[in-house]
C-alpha positions as CSV (number, residue, x, y, z in Angstrom):
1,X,82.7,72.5,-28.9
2,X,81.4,76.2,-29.3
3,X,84.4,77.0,-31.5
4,X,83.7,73.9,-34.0
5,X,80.4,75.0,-34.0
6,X,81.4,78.2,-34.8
7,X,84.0,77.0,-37.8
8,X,81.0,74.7,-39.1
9,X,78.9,77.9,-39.7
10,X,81.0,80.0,-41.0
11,X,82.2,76.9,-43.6
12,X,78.8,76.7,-44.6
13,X,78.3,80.3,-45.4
14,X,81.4,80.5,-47.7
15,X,79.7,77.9,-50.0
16,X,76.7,79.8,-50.0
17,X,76.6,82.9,-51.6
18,X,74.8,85.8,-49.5
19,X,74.4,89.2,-50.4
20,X,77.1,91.6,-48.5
21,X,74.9,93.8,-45.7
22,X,76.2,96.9,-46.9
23,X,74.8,96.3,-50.2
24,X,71.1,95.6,-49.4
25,X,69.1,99.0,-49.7
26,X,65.4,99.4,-48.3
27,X,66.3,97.6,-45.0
28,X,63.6,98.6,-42.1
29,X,65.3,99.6,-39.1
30,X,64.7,98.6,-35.3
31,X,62.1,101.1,-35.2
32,X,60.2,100.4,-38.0
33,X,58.8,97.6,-37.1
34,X,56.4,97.3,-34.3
35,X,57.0,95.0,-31.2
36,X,53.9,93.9,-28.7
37,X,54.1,93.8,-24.9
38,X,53.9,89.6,-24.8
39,X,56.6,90.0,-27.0
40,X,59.2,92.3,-24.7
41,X,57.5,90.3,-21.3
42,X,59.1,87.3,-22.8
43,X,62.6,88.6,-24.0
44,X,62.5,90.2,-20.5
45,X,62.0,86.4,-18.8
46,X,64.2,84.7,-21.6
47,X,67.0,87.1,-20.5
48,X,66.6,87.1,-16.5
49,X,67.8,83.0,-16.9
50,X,70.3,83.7,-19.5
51,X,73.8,82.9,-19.4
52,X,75.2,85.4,-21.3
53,X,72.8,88.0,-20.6
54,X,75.3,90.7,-21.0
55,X,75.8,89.3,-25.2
56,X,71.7,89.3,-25.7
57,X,69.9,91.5,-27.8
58,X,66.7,91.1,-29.0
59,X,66.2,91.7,-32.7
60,X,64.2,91.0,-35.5
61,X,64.8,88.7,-38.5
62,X,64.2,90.9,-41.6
63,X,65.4,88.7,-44.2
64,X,66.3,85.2,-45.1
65,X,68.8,84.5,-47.5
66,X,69.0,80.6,-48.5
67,X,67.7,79.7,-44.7
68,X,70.2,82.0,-43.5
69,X,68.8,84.9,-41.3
70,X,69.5,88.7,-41.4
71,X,69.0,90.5,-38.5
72,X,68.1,94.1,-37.2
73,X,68.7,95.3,-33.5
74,X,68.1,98.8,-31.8
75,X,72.5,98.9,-32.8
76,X,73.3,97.3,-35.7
77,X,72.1,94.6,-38.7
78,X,74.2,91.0,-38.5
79,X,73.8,87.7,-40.0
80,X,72.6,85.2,-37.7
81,X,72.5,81.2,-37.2
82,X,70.3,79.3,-34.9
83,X,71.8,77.6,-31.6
84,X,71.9,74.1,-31.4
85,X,69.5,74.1,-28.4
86,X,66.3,74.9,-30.6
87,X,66.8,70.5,-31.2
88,X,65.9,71.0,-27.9
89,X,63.3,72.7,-27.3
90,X,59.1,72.2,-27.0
91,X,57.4,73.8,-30.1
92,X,54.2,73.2,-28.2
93,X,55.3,75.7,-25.6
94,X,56.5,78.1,-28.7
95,X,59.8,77.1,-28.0
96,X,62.1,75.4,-30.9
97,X,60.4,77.7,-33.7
98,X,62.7,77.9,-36.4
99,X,62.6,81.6,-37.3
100,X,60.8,83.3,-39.9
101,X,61.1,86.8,-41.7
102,X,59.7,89.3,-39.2
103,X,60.1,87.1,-36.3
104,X,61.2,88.8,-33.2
105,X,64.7,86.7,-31.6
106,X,66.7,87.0,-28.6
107,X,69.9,86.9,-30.4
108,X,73.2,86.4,-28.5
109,X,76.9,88.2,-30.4
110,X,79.3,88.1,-28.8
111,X,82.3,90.1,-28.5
112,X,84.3,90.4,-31.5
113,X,82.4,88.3,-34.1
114,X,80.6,89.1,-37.0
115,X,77.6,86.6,-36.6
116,X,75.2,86.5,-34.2
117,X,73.3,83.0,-33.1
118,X,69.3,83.1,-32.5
119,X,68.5,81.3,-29.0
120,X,65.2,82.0,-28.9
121,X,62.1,82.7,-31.5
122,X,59.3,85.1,-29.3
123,X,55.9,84.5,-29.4
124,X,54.2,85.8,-32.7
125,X,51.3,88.5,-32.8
126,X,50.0,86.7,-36.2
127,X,51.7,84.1,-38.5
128,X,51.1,83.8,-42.3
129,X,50.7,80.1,-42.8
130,X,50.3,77.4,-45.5
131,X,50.4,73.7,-45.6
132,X,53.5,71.9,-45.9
133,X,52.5,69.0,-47.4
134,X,52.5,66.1,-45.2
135,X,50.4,65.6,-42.6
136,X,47.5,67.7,-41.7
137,X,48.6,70.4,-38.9
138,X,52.2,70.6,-40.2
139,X,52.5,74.5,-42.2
140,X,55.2,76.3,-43.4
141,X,55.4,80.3,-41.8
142,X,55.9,82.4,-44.9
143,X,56.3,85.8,-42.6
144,X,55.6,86.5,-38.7
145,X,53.9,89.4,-37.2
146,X,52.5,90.8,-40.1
147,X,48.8,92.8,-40.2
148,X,48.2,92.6,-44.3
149,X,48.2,90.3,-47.0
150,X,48.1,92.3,-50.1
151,X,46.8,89.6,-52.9
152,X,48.2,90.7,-56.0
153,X,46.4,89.3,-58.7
154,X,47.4,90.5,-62.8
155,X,44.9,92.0,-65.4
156,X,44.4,92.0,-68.9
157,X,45.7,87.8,-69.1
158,X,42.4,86.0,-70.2
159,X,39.9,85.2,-67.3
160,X,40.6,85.9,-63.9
161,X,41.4,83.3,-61.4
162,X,38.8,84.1,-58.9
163,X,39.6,80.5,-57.3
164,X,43.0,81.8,-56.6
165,X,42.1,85.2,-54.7
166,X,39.4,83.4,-52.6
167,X,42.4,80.6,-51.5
168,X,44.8,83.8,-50.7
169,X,41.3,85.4,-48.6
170,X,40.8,82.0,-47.1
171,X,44.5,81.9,-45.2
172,X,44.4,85.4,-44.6
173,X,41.5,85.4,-42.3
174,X,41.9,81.9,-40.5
175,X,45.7,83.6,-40.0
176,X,43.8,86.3,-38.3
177,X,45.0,89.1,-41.4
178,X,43.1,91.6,-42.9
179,X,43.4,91.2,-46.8
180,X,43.3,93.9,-50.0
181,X,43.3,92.5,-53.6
182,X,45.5,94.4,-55.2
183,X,44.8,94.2,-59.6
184,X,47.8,94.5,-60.9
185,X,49.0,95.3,-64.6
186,X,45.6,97.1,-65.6
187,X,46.8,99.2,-68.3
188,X,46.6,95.4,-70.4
189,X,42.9,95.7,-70.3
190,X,40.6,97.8,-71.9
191,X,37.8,99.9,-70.2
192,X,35.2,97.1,-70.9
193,X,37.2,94.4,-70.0
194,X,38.6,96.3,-66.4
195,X,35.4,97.2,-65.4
196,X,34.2,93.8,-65.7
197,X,37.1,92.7,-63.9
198,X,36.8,94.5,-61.4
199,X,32.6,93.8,-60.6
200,X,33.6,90.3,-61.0
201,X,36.6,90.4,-58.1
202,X,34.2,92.6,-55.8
203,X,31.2,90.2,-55.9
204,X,33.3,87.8,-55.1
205,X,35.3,89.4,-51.9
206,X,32.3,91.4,-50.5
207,X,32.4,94.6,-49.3
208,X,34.5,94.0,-46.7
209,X,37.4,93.7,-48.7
210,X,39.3,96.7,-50.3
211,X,40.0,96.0,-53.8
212,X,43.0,98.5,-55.7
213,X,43.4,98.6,-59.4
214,X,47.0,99.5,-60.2
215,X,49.4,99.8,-63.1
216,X,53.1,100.3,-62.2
217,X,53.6,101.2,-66.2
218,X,51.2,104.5,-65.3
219,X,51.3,104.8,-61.3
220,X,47.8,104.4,-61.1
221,X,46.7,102.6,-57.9
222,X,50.7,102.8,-56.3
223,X,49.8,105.8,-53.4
224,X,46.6,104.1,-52.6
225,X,48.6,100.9,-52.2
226,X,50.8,102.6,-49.9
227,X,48.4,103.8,-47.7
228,X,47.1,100.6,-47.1
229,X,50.4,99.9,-45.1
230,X,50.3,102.0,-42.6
231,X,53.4,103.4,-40.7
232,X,54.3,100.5,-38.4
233,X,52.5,98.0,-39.7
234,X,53.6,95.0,-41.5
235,X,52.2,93.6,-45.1
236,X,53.3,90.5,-47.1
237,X,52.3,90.6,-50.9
238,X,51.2,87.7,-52.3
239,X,50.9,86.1,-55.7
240,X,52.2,83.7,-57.9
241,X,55.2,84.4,-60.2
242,X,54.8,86.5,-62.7
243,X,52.0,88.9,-61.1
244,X,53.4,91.9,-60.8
245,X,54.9,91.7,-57.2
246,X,58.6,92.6,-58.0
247,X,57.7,95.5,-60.4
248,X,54.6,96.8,-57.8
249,X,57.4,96.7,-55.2
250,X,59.8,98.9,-57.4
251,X,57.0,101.3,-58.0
252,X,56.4,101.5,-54.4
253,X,59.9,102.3,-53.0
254,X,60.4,104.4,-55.7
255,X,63.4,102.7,-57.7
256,X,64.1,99.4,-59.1
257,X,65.4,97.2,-55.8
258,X,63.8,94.4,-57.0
259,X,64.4,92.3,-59.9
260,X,62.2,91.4,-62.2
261,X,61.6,88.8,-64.6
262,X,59.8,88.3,-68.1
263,X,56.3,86.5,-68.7
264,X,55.7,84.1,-70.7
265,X,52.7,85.3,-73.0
266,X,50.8,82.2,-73.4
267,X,50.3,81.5,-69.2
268,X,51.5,84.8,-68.2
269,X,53.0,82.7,-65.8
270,X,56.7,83.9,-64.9
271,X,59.7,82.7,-63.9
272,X,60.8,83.2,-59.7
273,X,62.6,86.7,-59.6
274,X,62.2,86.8,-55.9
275,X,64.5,83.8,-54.4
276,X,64.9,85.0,-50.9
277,X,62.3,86.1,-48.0
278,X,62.6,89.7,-47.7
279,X,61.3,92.5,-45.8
280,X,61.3,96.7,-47.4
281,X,61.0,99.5,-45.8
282,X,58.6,102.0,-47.3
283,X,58.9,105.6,-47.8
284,X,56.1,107.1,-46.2
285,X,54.2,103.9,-44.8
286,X,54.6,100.7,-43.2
287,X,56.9,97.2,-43.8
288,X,56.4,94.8,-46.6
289,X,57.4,91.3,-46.5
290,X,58.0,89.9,-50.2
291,X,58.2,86.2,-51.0
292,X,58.9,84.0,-53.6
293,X,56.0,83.5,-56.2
294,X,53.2,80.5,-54.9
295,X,52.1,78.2,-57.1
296,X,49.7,76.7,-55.3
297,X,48.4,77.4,-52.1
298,X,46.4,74.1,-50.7
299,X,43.9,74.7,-48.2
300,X,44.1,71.8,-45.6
301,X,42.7,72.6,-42.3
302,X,41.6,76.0,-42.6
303,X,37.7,75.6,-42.2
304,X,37.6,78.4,-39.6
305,X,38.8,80.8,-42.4
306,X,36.6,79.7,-45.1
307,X,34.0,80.6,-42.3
308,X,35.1,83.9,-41.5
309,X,36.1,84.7,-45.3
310,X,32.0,83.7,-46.5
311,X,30.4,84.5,-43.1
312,X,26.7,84.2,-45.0
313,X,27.3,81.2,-46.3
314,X,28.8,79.7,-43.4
315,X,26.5,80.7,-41.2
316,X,23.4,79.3,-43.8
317,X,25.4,75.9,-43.8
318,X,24.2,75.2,-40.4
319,X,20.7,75.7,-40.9
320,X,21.1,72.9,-43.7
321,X,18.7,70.0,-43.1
322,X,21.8,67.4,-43.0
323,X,25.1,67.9,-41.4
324,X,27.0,66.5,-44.3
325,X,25.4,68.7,-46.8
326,X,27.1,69.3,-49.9
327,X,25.1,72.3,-50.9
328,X,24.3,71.4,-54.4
329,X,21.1,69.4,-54.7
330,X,20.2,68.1,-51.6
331,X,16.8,68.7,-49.7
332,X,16.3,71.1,-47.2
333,X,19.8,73.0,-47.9
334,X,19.6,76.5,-46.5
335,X,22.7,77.7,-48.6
336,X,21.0,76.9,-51.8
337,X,17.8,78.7,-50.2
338,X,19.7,82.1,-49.4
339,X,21.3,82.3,-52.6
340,X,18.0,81.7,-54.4
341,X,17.0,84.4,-52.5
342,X,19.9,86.8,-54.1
343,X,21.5,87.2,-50.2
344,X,25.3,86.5,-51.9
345,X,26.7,86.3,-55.7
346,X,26.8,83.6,-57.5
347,X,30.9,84.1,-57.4
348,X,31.0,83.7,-53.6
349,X,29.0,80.2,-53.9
350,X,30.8,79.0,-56.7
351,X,33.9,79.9,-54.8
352,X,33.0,78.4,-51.2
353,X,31.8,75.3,-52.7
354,X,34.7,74.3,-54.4
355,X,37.1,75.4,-51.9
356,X,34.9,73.3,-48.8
357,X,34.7,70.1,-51.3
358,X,38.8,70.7,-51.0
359,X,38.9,70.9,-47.7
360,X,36.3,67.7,-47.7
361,X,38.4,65.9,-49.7
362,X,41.7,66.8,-47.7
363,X,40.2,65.5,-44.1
364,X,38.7,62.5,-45.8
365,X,42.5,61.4,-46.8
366,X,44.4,62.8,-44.2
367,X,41.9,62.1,-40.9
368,X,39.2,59.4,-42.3
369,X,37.4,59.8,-39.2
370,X,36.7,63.2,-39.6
371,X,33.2,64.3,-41.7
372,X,32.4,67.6,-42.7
């Protein structure tokens, strides 16, 4: 059975396409990346009851190519499938996670073969999340164990999309991240248009919230990027296509590893350069995690981050007058009442109140007996 299993996997990957190992630059090693003490305490249990003991490693998935993972150990980078008993297993007890780039795996190899097979996904330190589109708690993991999100966002391309960095803020802090808006591509804009930009983007985030300027055509805003990944650490950059991630990414290692793609010029929308999950290694600083380009980015049960991403008005929402206020014209609403008073911008309102009327919306059609 373990030999068909075997042939099956190795069938699959020879009508699929991957990149050779040897070929892929930028890799992080072992050692890069940083592993917790709940995460060795349970590689440490997994492999006292393990069959194999003596063919278990434990690794971390660095790459997906296609659903197929890549994986670094203390020895050696392999390609990797996952064992037939994750059908098996209780994703309630974080058992039976499919693995995600920068997941840390028992992995078993055994003698002689190239391939390696994941047995077991450890618990995660942090999870980047989004909804997947069906019912309410069901999310797709775009990267595991990761401390950043760095929400690129491009200049110079008509009127920014403020909605679009307050959605990226909102996962980040219900995922338990800390964010930086990174404006990409400012060399497009003049000085009166950057600067008003940029007092738009930092009304709207708070002060909180680092916000970079950067142009990877002059270099400007690349080194203070990269100190925002610290050595050890883990980022994922996030934006939609055609926002500068590839080209930032190039400027940041230092060569062009990534490919990039042209812009349309009347959407400045782009087409997806980046098809696989990927982490990078980079000189001088932490781990990146780059993704394909997100179109959208529905918020659908992430009220706890919409609190902790506009704390003030959160916290004014519950001195409201009625629970189910809508914070727009009814009596007695404290939000309206603070803001009046000038204690948050007119950005961060518009903002919150069209992201909560989303998430209103969402739990009225997906839980009916909810009311928020």
């Amino acid at each position: 059975m373990a030999k068909r299993g075997n042939r099956r996997r190795a069938s699959r990957q020879q009508k699929i396409t991957l990149p050779a190992i040897d070929a892929l630059h930028d890799l992080p090693a072992f050692d890069d990346l940083r592993l917790d003490e709940a995460q060795q305490a349970a590689f440490d249990a997994f492999l006292a009851s393990a069959e194999n003991a003596g063919e278990m490693a434990l690794g971390i998935v660095v790459r997906l190519d296609r659903g197929f993972p890549l994986v670094v150990t203390a020895r050696d980078a392999f390609r990797a499938e996952h064992s037939v008993n994750f059908a098996k297993q209780d994703a309630e007890k974080d058992e039976g996670l499919l693995p995600a780039v920068g997941d840390c795996v028992a992995v078993r190899r055994a003698p002689g073969h190239d391939m390696g097979v994941i047995e077991r996904v450890l618990p995660r330190r942090t999870s980047f999340e989004r909804w997947r589109g069906r019912s309410r708690g069901e999310r797709q993991v775009l990267a595991a164990n990761v401390d950043t999100v760095l929400v690129v966002h491009p200049l110079g391309a008509g009127d920014l999309l403020l909605g679009r960095v307050a959605r990226s803020l909102v996962l980040a802090r219900d995922c338990g991240l800390e964010p930086v808006v990174v404006l990409t591509k400012a060399d497009r804009a003049d000085d009166a248009g950057l600067e008003q930009a940029l007092a738009r983007v930092r009304r709207l985030v708070g002060e909180g919230v680092r916000v970079i300027v950067t142009s990877s055509a002059t270099g400007a805003g690349v080194e203070e990027v990269r100190a925002s990944v610290a050595p050890g650490s883990c980022a994922i950059i996030l934006g939609e296509s055609g926002a500068g991630k590839s080209t930032l990414l190039n400027a940041l290692l230092g060569h062009e590893a990534l490919a990039t793609g042209e812009v349309r010029e009347k959407d400045d929308a782009g087409r997806h350069t980046t098809v696989s999950r990927v982490m990078v290694r980079l000189p001088g600083a932490g781990v990146i995690v780059d993704v394909p380009g997100l179109r959208s980015l529905p918020l659908v049960g992430h009220e706890r981050g919409l609190a902790k991403a506009f704390p003030e008005i959160a916290g004014a929402a519950l001195e409201c007058r009625f629970n189910d206020c809508t914070h727009t014209h009814e009596p007695g609403c404290a939000v309206l009442d603070h803001y009046g008073r000038g204690e948050f911008s007119e950005e961060r309102l518009r903002c919150y109140l069209a992201l909560a009327a989303e998430m209103r919306e969402s739990a009225r059609t997906l839980d009916p007996d909810i009311v928020l």
